[in-house]
N, C-alpha and C positions, 0 to 999 in steps of 0.2 A: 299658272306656272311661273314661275319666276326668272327662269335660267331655261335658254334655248340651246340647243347645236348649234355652233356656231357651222355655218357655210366653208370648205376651201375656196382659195382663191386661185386654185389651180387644177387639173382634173386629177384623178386615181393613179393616172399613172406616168404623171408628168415629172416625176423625179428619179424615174427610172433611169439607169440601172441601180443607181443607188439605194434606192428602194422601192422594190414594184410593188405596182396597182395592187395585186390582191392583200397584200398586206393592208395596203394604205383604206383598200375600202372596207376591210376589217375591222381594222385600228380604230377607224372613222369612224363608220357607219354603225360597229356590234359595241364596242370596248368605252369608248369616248357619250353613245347618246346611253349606253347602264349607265355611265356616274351620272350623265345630265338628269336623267330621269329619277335614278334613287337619291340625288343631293333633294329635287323635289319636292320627292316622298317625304325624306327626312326632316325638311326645315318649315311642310305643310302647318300652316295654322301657328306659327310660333312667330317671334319680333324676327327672326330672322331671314323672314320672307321679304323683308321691306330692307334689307341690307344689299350692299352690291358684293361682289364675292372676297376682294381685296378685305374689306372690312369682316366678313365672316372668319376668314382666316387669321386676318392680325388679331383678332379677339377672342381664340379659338377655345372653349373646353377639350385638352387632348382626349377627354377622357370618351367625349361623344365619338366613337369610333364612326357612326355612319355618317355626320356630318367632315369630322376630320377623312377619312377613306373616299368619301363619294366628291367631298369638292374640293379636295388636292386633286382627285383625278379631274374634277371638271377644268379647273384653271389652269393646271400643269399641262392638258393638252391641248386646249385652248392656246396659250403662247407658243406650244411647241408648231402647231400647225404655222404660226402667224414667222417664228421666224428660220423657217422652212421655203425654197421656191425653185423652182427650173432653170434659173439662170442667175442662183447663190454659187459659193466658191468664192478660192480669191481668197483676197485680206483684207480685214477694216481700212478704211483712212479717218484722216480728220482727226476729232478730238476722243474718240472711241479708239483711234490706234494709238494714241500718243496716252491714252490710259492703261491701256493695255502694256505698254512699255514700260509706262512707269511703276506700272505693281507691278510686274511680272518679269522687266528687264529685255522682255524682247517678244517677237509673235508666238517664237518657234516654245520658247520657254510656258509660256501662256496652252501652248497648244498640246506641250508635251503633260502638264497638271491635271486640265482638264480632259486628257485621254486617260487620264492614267486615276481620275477619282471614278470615271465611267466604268472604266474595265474593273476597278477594285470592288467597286462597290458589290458584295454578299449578295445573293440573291437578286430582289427584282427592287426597284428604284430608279433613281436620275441622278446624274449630274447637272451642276449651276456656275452659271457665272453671274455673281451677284456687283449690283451696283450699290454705294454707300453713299449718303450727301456727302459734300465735296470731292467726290471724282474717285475716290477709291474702288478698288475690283479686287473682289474676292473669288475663289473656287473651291465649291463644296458638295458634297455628295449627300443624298438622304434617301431612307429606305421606302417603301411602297411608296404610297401617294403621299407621304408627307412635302415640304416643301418650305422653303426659309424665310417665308411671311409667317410663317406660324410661329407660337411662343416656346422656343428652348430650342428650335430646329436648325441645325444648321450653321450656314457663315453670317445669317443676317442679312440685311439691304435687302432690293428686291431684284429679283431675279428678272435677266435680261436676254437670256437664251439658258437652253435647258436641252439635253439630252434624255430620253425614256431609254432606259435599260433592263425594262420588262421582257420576258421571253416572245411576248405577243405583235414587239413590236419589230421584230428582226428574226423570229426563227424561222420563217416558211424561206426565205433564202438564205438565210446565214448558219443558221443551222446552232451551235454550239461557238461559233465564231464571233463571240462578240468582237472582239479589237478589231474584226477585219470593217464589221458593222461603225463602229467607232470613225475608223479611218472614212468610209464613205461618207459618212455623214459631214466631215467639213467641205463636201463637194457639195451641197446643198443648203448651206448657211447663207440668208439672206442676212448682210450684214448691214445692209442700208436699214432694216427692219429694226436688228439688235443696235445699232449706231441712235434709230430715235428712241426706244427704249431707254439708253442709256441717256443720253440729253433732257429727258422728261425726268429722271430721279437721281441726276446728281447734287 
């Protein structure tokens, strides 16, 4: 197999209340190892097994729906887990808040875009805050598992924190509340995470 589940680095229900365990071992455990498992299946016996997922994506056939579906899901929750943690919150510093300012003019303006492509976005997808070489930050919205490594998707650059705004990953307590879901989630933003992120692809 090529592509493993990746481990948290925090237990089920360590970001509670902002989102509890059962969701998270859900998320985790039933939602997150179907894409590991069926990106698998789908890329068994092909050059694509010998690619790392970055590369899958930036060179994607939209048209292979199980490869484009199963490893947007792999990657998309893959980072979401990584920049996720117990004692995220707070605000960037450094050179990730001073990019943040200079696209966006200030945190609050950055914070209000990026709630507001989550909440917008149709159905089930994410929200992104993409990085661009030379320092630029974009925010952009895409539907299922697509994602802005892939070709036509998106704002471009690579994505440095991500939002899941799937029903699967917020209804057992939030119910139909997404924005409320929105709102908690920047109570869990490991920004040190999304801060080297951005440092590695500007």
């Amino acid at each position: 197999m090529s592509f493993i589940l990746p481990d948290l680095k925090y237990a089920y229900n360590a970001l509670e209340p902002n989102i509890d365990a059962k969701t998270m071992e859900i998320h985790h455990g039933k939602h997150h190892a179907g894409y590991t498992n069926n990106l698998n299946a789908a890329i068994e016996g092909t050059p694509l097994a010998a690619k790392s997922i970055e590369d899958i994506l930036g060179n994607l056939d939209m048209n292979n729906k199980a490869v484009r579906n199963n490893g947007g899901g792999f990657y998309n929750h893959s980072l979401f887990w990584e920049i996720m943690g117990p004692n995220g919150g707070g605000t960037p510093t450094g050179d990730l808040a001073s990019a943040i300012e200079n696209s966006f003019g200030s945190f609050e303006n950055f914070k209000e875009q990026f709630s507001n492509a989550a909440k917008t976005q149709f159905g089930s997808g994410w929200a992104w805050l993409c990085a661009h070489k030379g320092g630029k930050l974009d925010v952009c919205a895409t539907p299922n598992q697509d994602n802005p490594l892939m070709p036509g998707v998106g704002c471009g650059g690579t994505p440095i924190l991500g939002i899941d705004v799937w029903e699967h990953a917020y209804y057992l307590n939030y119910q139909n509340r997404r924005p409320d879901y929105v709102s908690a989630f920047f109570n869990v933003i490991n920004w040190d995470e999304v801060a080297k992120r951005y440092n590695a692809n500007r």
